[in-house]
N, C-alpha and C positions, 0 to 999 in steps of 0.2 A: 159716804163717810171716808177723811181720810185719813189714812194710817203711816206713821212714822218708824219705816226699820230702821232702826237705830235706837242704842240704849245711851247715847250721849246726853248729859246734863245740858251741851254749849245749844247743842240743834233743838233742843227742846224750849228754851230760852230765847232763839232768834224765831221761831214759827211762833210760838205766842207771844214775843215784840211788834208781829205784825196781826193778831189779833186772828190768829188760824185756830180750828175747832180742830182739834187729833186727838189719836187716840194712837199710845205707840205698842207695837208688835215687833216681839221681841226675832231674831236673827242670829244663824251663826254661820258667816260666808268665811272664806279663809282668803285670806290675802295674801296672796305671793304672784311674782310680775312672772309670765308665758319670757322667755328665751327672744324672741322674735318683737314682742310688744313693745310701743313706745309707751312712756308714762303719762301721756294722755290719752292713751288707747286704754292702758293699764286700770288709770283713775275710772275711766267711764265705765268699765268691764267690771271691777267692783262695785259701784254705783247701784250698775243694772242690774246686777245679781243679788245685790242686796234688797233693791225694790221687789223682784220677782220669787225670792226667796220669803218675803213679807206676804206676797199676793196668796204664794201656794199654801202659806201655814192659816190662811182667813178662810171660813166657811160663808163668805159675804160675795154674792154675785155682784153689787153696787160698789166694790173696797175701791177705792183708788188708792195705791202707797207708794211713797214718796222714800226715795234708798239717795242715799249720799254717799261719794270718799271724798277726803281733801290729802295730798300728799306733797310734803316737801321734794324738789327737783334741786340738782346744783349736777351742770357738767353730763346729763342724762341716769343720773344714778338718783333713785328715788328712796328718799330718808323715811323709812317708816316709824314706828313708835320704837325710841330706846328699851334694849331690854332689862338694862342695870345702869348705875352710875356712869362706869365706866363708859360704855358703848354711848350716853348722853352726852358725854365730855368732847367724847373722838367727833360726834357729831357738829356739836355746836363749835369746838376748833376747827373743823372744816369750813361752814359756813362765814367762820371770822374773818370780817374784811370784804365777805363776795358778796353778788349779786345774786341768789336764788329764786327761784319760780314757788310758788304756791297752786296746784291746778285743784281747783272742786267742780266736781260736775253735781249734779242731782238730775237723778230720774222720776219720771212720774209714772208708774203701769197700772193697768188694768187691765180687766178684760176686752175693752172695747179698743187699745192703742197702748203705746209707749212712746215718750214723749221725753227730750232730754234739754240739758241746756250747759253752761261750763263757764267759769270763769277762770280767769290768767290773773294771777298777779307777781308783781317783780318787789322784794323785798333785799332791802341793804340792809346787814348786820355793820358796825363799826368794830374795828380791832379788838379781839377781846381778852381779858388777860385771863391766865389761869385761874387766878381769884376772882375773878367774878364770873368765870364758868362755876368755880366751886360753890360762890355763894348762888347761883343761880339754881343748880342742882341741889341745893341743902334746903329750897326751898319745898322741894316735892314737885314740884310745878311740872318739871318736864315730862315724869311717865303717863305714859297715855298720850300724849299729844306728838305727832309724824313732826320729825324733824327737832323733837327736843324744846322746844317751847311753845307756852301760849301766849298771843300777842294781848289776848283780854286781860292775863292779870299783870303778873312780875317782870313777864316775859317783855311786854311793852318798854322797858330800860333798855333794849339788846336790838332795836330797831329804831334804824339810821331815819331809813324813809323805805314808805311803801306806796308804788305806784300800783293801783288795782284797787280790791275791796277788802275792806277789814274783817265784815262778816265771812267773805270767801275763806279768808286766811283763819278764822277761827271755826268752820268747819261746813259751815253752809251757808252760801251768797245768798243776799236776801233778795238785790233784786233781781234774777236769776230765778231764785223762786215764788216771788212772788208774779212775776211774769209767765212763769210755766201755769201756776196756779188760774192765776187771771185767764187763760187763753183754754183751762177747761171747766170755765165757770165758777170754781171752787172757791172764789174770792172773790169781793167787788172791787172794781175799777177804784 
């Protein structure tokens, strides 16, 4: 059976897009980047703690579970989730005009292995003006989501061009996982 650490609506929506049987188990890792880590070191380190924090709360010898992060990069400084309006603002003005990274890794553990995979992607914001960070944030849209927007809803207006995967960037690459999935059976070809 497998299981989904993660209480996301987005990741819950892309596994049964691609017609996955879960069952989710709920998680509580803590997120802050090690002194030393890079942010893809960082990404995959919450991933896999999240999958194995899944593993240890299942009384299930067969569990496979599947642990995700996806976190905004700009400049090696990683945008986690805004805490209030303001900190949304400072965010998305930062991003305004540059090139940022998107990294999602997804882990698969069980008892029998641990298994991982990652996607990169490069995402261009266009200039952005105050008022349309404001009206962006007035939508609600940005808390909860690393780096102050989601590209599935509103957020989609605030993206220039994205070279990578959309799913990546909304929180879990699909084929990324559906390739992890495929290579331990858990899915057909």
């Amino acid at each position: 059976m497998l299981y989904l650490a993660s209480q996301s609506p987005r990741r819950r929506q892309l596994l049964e897009q691609i017609g996955v049987d879960f069952r989710v188990v709920d998680v509580d890792v803590p997120e802050h980047r090690a002194l030393a880590e890079t942010p893809r070191e960082y990404v995959s380190r919450v991933a896999r703690e999240k999958a194995r924090a899944g593993l240890a709360a299942l009384d299930d010898p067969h569990a496979v579970v599947l642990g995700a992060d996806t976190e905004v990069v700009l400049d090696d400084e990683v945008f986690g989730k805004p805490v209030d309006a303001a900190d949304a603002a400072g965010m998305l003005r930062r991003l305004s005009g540059r090139v940022h990274e998107v990294i999602s890794t997804v882990w698969l553990v069980s008892h029998a292995g641990e298994w991982s995979d990652t996607s990169l992607s490069r995402v261009r914001m266009p200039e952005l003006s105050d008022a349309a960070i404001a009206a962006y944030i007035a939508t609600g849209e940005p808390f909860g989501k690393a780096g102050a927007y989601a590209i599935q809803g509103h957020g989609a207006k605030l993206i220039e061009h994205l070279d990578g995967s959309h799913s990546g960037v909304m929180g879990l690459p699909v084929f990324e996982t559906a390739r992890l999935l495929r290579a331990r059976s858990l899915i057909d070809a």
